[in-house]
LUMMAR-176603 format. One line per 4 residues: their letters; for each residue x, y, z of C-alpha. Coordinates in Angstrom, 3 decimals. Layout:
<rs>
A> X,Y,Z | ...
</rs>
This chain:
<rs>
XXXX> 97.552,-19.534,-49.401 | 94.337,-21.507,-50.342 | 91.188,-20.557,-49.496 | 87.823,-21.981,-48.733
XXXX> 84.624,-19.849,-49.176 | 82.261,-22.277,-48.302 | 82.030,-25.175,-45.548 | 80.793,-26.672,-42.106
XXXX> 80.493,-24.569,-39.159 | 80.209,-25.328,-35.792 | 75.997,-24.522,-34.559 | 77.205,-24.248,-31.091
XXXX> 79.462,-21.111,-32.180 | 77.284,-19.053,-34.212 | 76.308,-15.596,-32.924 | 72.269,-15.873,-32.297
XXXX> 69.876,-12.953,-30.890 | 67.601,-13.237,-28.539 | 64.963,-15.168,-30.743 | 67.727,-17.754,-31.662
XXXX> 68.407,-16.266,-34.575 | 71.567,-16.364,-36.653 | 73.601,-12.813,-36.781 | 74.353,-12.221,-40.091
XXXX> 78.101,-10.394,-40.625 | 78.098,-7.886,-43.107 | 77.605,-10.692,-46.382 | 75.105,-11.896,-44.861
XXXX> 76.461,-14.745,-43.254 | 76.517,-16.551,-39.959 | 78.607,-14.346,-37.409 | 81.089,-17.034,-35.495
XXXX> 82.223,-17.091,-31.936 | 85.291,-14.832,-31.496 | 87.189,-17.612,-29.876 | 86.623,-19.745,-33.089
XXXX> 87.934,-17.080,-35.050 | 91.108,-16.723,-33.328 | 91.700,-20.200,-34.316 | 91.388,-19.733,-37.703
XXXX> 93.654,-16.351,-38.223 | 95.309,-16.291,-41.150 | 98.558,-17.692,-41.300 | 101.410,-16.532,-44.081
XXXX> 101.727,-19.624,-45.894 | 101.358,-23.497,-45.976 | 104.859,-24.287,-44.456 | 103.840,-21.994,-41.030
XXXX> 100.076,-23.556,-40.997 | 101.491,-26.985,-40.943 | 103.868,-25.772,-37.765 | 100.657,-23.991,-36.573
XXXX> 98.365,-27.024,-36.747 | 99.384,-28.636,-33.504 | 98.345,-25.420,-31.837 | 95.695,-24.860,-33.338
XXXX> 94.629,-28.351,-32.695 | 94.655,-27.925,-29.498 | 92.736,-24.786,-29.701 | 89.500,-26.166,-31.655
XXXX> 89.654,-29.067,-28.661 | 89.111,-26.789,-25.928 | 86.761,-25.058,-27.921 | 84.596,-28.386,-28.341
XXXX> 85.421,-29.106,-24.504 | 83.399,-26.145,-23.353 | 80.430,-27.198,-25.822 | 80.041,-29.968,-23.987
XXXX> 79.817,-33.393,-25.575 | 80.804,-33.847,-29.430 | 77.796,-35.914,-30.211 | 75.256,-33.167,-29.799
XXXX> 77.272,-30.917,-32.167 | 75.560,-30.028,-35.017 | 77.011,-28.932,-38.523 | 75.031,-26.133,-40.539
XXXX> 76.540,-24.546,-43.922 | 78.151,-21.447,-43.266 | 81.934,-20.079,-44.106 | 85.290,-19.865,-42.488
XXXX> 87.214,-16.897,-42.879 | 88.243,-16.426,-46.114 | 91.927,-16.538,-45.592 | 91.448,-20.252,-43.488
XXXX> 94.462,-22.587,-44.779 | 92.585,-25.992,-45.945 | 94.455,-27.736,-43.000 | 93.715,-25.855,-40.660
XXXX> 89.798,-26.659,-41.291 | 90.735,-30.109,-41.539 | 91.916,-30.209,-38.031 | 88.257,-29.389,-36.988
XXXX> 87.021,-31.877,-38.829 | 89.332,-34.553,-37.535 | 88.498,-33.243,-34.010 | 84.768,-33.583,-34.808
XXXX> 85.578,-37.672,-35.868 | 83.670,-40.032,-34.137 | 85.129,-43.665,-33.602 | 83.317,-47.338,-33.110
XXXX> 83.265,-48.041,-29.314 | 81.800,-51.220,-29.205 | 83.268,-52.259,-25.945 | 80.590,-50.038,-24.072
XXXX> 79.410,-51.062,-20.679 | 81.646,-54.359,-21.567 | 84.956,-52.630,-21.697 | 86.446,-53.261,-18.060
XXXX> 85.398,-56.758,-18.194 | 86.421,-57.727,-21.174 | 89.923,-56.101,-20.309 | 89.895,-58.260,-17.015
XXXX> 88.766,-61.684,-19.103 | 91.351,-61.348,-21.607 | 93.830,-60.888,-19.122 | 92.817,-63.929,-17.055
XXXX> 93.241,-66.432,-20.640 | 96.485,-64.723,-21.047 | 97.905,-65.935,-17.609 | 101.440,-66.485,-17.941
XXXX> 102.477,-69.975,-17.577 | 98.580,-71.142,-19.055 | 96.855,-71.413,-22.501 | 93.798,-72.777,-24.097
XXXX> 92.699,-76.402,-24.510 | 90.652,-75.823,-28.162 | 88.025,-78.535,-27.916 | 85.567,-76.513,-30.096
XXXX> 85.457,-80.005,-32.957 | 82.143,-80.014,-34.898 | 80.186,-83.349,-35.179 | 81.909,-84.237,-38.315
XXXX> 85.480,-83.717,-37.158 | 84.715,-85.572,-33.718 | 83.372,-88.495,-36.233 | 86.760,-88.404,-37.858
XXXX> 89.133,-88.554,-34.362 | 86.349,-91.250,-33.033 | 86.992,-93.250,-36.191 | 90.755,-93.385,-35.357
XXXX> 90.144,-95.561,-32.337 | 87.471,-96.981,-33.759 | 84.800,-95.735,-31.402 | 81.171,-94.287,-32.580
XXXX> 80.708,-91.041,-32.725 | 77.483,-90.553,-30.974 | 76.027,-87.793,-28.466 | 76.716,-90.020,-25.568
XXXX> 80.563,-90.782,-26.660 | 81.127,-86.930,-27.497 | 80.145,-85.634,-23.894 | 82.545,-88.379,-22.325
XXXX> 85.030,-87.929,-23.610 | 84.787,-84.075,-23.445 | 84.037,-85.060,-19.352 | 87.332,-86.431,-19.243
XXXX> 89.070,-83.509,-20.292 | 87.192,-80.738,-18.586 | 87.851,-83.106,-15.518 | 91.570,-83.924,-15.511
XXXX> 93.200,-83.350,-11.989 | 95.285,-80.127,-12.612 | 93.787,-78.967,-15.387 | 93.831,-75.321,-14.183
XXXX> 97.677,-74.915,-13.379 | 98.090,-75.022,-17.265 | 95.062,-74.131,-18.505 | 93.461,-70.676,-18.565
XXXX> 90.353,-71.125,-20.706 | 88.384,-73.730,-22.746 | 86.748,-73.125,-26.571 | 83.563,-75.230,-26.911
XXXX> 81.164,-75.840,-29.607 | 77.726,-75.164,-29.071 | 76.330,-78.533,-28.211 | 79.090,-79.049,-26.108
XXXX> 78.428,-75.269,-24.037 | 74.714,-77.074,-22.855 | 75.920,-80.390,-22.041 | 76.463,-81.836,-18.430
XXXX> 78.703,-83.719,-16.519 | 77.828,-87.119,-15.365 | 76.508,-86.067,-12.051 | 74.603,-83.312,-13.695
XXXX> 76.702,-80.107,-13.430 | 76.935,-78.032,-16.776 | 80.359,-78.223,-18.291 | 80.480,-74.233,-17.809
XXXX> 79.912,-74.269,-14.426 | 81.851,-76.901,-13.554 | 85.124,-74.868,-15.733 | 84.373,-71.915,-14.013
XXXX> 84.175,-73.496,-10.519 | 87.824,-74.624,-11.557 | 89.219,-70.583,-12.765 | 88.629,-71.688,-15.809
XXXX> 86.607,-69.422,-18.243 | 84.571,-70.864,-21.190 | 84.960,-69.913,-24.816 | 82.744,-70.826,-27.644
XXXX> 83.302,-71.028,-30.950 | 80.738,-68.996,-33.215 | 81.558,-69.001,-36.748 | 79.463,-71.421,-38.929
XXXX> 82.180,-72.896,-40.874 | 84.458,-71.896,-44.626 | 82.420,-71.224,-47.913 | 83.837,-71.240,-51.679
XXXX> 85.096,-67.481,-52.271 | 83.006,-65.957,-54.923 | 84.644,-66.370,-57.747 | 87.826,-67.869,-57.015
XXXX> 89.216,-70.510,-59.295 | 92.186,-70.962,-56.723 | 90.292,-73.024,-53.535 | 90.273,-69.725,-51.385
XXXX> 87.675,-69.516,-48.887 | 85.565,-67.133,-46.789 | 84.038,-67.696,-43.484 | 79.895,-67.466,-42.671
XXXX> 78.181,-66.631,-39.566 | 77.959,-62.849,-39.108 | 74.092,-62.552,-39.249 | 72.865,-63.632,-36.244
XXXX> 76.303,-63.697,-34.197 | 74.986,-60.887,-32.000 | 71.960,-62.759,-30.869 | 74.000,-65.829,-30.497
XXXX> 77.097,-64.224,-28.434 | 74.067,-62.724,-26.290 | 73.312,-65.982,-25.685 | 76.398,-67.264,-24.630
XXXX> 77.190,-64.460,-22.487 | 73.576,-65.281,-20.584 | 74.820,-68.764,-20.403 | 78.885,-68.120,-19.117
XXXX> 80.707,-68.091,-21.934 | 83.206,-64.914,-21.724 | 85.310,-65.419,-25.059 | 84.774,-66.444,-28.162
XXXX> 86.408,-68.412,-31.050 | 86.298,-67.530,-34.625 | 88.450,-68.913,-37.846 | 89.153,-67.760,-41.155
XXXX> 92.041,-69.250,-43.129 | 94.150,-68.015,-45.824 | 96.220,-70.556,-48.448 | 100.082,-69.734,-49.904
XXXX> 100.005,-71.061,-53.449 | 101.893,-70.918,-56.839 | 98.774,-69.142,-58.513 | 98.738,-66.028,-56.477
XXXX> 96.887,-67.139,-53.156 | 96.679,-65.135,-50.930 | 94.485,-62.673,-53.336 | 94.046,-59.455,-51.491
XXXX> 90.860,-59.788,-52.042 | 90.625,-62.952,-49.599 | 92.563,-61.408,-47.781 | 90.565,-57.977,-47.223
XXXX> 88.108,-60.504,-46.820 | 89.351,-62.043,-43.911 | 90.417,-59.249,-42.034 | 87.227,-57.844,-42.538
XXXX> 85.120,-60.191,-41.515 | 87.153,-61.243,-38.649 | 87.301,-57.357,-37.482 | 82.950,-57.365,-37.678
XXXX> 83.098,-60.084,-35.697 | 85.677,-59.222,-32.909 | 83.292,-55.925,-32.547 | 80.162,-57.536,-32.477
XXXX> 81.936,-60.237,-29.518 | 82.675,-57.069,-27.959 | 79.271,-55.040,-27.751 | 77.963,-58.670,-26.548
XXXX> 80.682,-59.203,-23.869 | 82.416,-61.525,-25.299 | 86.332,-61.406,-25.653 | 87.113,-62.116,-29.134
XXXX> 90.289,-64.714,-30.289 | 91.141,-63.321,-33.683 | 92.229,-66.026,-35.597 | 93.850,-65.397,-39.617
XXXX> 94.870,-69.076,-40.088 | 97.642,-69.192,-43.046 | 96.942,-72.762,-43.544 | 100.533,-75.055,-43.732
XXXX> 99.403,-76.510,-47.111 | 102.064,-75.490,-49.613 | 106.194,-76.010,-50.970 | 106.483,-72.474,-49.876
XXXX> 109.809,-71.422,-48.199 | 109.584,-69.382,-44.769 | 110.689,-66.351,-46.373 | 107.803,-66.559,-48.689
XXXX> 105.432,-67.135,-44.920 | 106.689,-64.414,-43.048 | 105.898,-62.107,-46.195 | 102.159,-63.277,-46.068
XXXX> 101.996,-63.519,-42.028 | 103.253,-60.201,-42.002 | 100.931,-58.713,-44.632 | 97.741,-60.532,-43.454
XXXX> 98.748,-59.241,-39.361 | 99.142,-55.588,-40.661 | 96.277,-55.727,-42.544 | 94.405,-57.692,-39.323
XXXX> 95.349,-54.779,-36.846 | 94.875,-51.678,-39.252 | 90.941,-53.554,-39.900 | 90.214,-54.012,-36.324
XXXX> 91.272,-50.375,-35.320 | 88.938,-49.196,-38.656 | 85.877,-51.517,-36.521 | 87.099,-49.699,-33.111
XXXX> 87.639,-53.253,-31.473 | 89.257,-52.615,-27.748 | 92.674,-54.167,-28.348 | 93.293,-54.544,-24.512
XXXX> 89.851,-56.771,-24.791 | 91.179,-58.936,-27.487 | 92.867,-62.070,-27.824 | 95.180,-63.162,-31.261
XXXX> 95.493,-66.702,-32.653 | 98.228,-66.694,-35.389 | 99.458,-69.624,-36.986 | 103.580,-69.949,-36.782
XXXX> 105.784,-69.129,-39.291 | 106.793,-72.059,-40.735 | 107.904,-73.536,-44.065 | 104.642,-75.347,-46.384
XXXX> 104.473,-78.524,-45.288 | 105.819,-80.028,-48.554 | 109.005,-78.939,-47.782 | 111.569,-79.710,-44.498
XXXX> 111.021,-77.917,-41.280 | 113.694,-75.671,-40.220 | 115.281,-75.274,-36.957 | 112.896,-73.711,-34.336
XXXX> 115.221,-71.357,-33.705 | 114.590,-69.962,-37.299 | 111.068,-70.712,-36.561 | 111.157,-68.586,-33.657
XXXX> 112.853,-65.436,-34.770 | 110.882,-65.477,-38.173 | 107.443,-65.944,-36.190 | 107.990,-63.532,-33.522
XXXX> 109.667,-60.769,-35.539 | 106.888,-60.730,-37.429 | 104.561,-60.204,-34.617 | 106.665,-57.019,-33.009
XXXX> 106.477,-55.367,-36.405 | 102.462,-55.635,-36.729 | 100.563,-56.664,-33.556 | 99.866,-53.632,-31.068
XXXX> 101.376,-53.849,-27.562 | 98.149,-52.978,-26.072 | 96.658,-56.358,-27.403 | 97.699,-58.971,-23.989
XXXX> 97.994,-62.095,-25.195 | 99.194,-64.462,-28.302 | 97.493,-67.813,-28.426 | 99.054,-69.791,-31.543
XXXX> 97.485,-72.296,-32.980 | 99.273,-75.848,-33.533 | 98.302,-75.891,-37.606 | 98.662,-79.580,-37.782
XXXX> 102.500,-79.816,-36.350 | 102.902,-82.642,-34.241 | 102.965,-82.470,-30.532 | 106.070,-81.885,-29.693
XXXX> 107.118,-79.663,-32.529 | 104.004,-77.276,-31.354 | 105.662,-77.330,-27.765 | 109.294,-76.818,-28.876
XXXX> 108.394,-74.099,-31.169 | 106.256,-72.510,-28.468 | 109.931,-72.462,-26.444 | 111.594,-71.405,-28.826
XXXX> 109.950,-68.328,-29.341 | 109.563,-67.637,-25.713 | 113.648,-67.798,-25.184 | 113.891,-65.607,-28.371
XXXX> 113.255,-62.766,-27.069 | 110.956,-60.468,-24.828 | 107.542,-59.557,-26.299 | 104.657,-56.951,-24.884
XXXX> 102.309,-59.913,-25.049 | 101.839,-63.313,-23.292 | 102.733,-65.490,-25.834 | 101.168,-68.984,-25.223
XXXX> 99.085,-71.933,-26.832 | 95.121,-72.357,-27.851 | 96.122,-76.260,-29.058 | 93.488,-78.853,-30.015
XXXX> 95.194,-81.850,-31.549 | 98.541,-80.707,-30.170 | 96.718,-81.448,-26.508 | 94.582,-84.184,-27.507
XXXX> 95.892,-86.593,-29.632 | 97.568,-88.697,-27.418 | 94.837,-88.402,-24.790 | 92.537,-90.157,-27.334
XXXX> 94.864,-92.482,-28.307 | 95.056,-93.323,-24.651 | 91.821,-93.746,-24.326 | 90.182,-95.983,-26.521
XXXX> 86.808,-94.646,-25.989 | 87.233,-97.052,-22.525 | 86.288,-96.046,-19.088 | 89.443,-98.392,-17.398
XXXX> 91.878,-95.829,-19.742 | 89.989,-92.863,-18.369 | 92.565,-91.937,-15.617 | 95.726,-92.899,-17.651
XXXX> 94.489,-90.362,-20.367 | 93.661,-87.540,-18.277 | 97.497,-88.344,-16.663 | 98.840,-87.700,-20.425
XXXX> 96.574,-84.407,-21.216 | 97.929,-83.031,-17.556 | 101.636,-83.806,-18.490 | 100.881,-82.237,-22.129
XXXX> 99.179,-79.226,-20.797 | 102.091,-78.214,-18.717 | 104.687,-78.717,-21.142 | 103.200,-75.959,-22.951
XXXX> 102.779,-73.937,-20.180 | 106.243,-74.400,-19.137 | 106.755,-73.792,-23.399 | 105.050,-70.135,-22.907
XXXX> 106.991,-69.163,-19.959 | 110.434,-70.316,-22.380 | 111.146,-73.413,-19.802 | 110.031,-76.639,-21.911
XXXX> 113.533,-78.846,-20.472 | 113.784,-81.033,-23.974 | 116.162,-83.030,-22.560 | 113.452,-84.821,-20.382
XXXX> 111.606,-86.049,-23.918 | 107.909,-85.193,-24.674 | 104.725,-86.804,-23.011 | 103.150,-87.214,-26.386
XXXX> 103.082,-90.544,-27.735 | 102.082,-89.275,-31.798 | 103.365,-88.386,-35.328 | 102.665,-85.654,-37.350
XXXX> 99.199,-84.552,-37.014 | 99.205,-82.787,-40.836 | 96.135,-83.247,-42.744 | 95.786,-81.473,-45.947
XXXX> 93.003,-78.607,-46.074 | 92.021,-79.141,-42.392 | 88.670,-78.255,-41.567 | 86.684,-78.718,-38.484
</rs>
């Protein structure tokens, strides 16, 4: 048997006189509770104290229960019985163990939110593009990207007839969360009039990874998040969007440390979300850049998405008031695609073997596959097999490339467009319910959307 002379006692069950006073036992020491004591009776060896600890478990819990609440326990040095088996005293300890809550007063709604964006049947139409990006779709149809332009064309999605039956939930970026409709109505307001809640994207865009010589990249914006989620919240937004992205490579990317970084960071910011009232999308992008094979993805997916969970529960981020935004499992986009089917059973495998069941709802993102190959993955993987999560889309260019195309930047194409993003959207919502009919060909009228080291 071990013993343990010395340690943490519980204040609450020391023996005090009248005056408050400690009553010293015969050494000298602090006299405990009886009760405590019979918890800690010597046991005849390590094998029987581990079969004892569940009991005895058990026994410091309803010991605390009477106390009253954990938080007002205080420690004071004192000893355990001499004979106390090291394990046994741990078990106090890990009953004493306070977790992160940062759901608080949030937690029920956030529960309820999440649940709404993971509808089945609906997904997310990601129209969170910076300034820059915008400039670079705008330039495609050779249309300027000013102010003006920007809120038009984001008027003609929010405002396609339909929108709702596929779509649960909208990601905006932060100019676009305070602009208005043409007859004045905020953008929020007029989502939300339509069931459909309003996310915001809130990180402030990828930064050069201290001292990486391989391209990897971190992700700013966790200073003032909590005063900007606040925000938000105040103004109607009830999720948020946040990105970090992770490269395969021949020389060694993904590090661990990028990618401790990125589940870090991304677990400090689902948290902070949460305390604000905000349901976070977790998003550890494994960027399609690469000649890797799929084997070689679903050994990263699988590490970064264990890793992702086991940092989150570390934060004490409310899983049921969470959303996750993987990328697929797919080959590098230097070599050929395989069958979705593959796709499918590589992808969600993965998932079952890391992601909790608690957490409602996947919301893939499209990673630069074409239209159609999003949707008919997004089938796939719903007529694989049965999952404990809604497994659906958070698109951008995978809902919006043909719409722009469509439009021109004209008012006359207005109408036509909005037809194509309403045919789009529900293709992908009949996608996440596994009932995409391929036979009746794709509403997209676009290529590969690829780019190399996509940004937004």
């Amino acid at each position: 048997q071990s013993t343990w002379g010395v340690g943490p006692v519980i204040q609450s069950h020391v023996i005090r006189d009248e005056k408050g006073d400690a009553v010293p036992d015969k050494d000298g020491k602090p006299q405990l509770n009886p009760d405590l004591l019979k918890v800690f009776e010597p046991v005849p060896g390590r094998a029987q104290a581990q079969l004892d600890k569940g009991r005895r478990g058990v026994a410091i819990q309803d010991i605390i229960k009477k106390t009253g609440d954990v938080k007002n326990l205080n420690l004071v040095q004192g000893s355990f019985p001499p004979q106390t088996d090291r394990i046994v005293a741990n078990t106090l300890f890990s009953a004493l163990a306070r977790e992160l809550v940062p759901a608080g007063k949030f937690q029920d709604e956030l529960i309820a939110n999440a649940r709404k964006v993971a509808t089945p049947g609906k997904g997310i139409l990601a129209s969170d593009e910076s300034p820059g990006t915008c400039k670079k779709r705008f330039d495609d149809i050779s249309l300027e990207c000013t102010d003006e332009n920007q809120r038009r064309y984001r008027e003609l999605l929010y405002t396609a007839p339909g929108l709702e039956s596929s779509i649960s939930g909208v990601i905006m970026y932060d100019a676009t969360f305070y602009q208005n409709a043409s007859d004045g109505k905020p953008f929020v307001q007029l989502l939300n009039e339509r069931g459909i809640l309003v996310g915001i994207k809130v990180d402030k865009g990828l930064k050069t990874l201290p001292g990486s010589t391989t391209g990897e990249q971190w992700t700013a914006g966790l200073d003032d998040l909590a005063e900007r989620c606040r925000k938000y919240y105040e103004g109607g937004g009830r999720f948020a969007k946040w990105r970090n992205v992770l490269k395969i490579s021949k020389e060694g990317n993904p590090t661990d440390a990028a990618i401790r970084d990125c589940t870090m960071t991304l677990a400090k910011y689902a948290t902070i979300c949460q305390t604000e009232g905000l349901v976070p999308i977790v998003e550890p992008e494994v960027m399609l850049d690469g000649d890797h094979d799929i084997g070689t993805s679903q050994r990263v997916h699988q590490k970064v998405w264990a890793a992702q969970y086991q940092m989150c529960q570390t934060y004490g981020m409310l899983l049921e008031g969470s959303l996750f935004k993987p990328s697929m499992v797919v080959p590098g986009a230097d070599l050929a695609k395989e069958k979705p089917e593959v796709v499918a059973a590589a992808t969600i495998d993965t998932l079952l073997r890391t992601v909790p069941a608690a957490m409602p709802g996947i919301t893939f993102l499209s990673g630069g596959q074409s239209e159609e190959e999003a949707t008919i993955h997004l089938n796939a993987m719903n007529a694989y097999k049965r999952t404990p999560w809604n497994v659906s889309f958070s698109f951008g260019r995978a809902l919006q490339a043909s719409v722009l195309k469509t439009w021109m930047g004209k008012d006359e194409n207005k109408a036509a467009a909005q037809k194509v993003l309403g045919a789009i959207a529900k293709a992908n919502g009949d996608a996440s319910m596994g009932s995409y009919d391929l036979s009746k060909g794709h509403p997209s009228c676009t290529g590969s959307l690829y780019v190399e080291g996509y940004v937004y």
